[in-house]
C-alpha positions in Angstrom: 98.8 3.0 -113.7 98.6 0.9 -117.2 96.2 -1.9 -117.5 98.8 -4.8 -117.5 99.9 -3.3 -114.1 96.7 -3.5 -112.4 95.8 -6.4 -114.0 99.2 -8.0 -111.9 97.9 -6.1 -108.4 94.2 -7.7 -108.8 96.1 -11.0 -109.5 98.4 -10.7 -106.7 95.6 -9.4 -103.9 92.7 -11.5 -105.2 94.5 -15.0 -105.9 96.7 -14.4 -102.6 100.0 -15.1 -105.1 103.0 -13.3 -103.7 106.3 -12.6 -105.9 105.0 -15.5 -108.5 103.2 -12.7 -109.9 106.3 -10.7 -110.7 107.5 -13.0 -113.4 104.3 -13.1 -114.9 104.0 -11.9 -118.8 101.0 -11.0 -121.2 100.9 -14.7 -122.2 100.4 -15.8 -119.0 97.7 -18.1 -118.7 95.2 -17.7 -115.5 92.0 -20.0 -116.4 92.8 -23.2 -116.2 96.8 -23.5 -115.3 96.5 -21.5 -111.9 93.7 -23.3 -109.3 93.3 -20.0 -107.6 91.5 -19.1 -110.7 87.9 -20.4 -110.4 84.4 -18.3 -109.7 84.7 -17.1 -106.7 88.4 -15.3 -107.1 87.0 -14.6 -111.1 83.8 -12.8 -109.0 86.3 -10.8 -106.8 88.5 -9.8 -109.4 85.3 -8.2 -111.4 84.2 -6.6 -107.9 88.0 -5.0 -107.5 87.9 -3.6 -110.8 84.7 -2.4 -110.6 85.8 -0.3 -107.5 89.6 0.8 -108.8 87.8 1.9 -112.0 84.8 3.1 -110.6 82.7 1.3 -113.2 79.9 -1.5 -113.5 80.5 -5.1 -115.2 77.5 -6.0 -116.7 77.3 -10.0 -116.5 76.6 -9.8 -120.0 80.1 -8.4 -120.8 82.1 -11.3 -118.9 83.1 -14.7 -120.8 85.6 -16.8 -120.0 87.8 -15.7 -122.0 88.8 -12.4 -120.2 90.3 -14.3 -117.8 92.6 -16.9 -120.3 95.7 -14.8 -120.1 97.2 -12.0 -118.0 96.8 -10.1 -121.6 93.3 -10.6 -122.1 92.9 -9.6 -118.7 94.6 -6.3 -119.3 92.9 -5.8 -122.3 89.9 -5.9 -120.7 90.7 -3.8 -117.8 91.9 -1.2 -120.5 88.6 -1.5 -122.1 87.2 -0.4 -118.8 89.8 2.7 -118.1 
């Protein structure tokens, strides 16, 4: 499975969006146009890549701007793969 891909599953599971999240692209923004976006679904979307990836987030590596695009998202996730 490619980043961008799971990056549309943890969107879909942890923001409770349905088929919404089909249409959405790499530019799609997350922080700040959706309002399921905010700490809590940010802290479960860190928590379900940390278990699909078997890996640990170190606070330290998160910033806001992970979480400004479906892209940087991915990116991020690929970062982690």
């Amino acid at each position: 499975m490619d980043s961008l891909t799971l990056a549309k599953i943890l969107i879909k599971s942890c923001l409770q969006l349905d088929e919404q999240v089909n249409s959405f692209d790499e530019s799609t923004e997350l922080l700040g146009a959706l309002p399921e976006v905010n700490s809590l679904t940010i802290m479960t979307m860190v928590t379900s890549i940390e278990e699909q990836l078997d890996v640990e987030i170190s606070d330290t590596e998160l910033s806001g701007e992970i979480f400004e695009t479906l892209g940087s998202l991915a990116q991020f996730i690929e970062s982690k793969m």
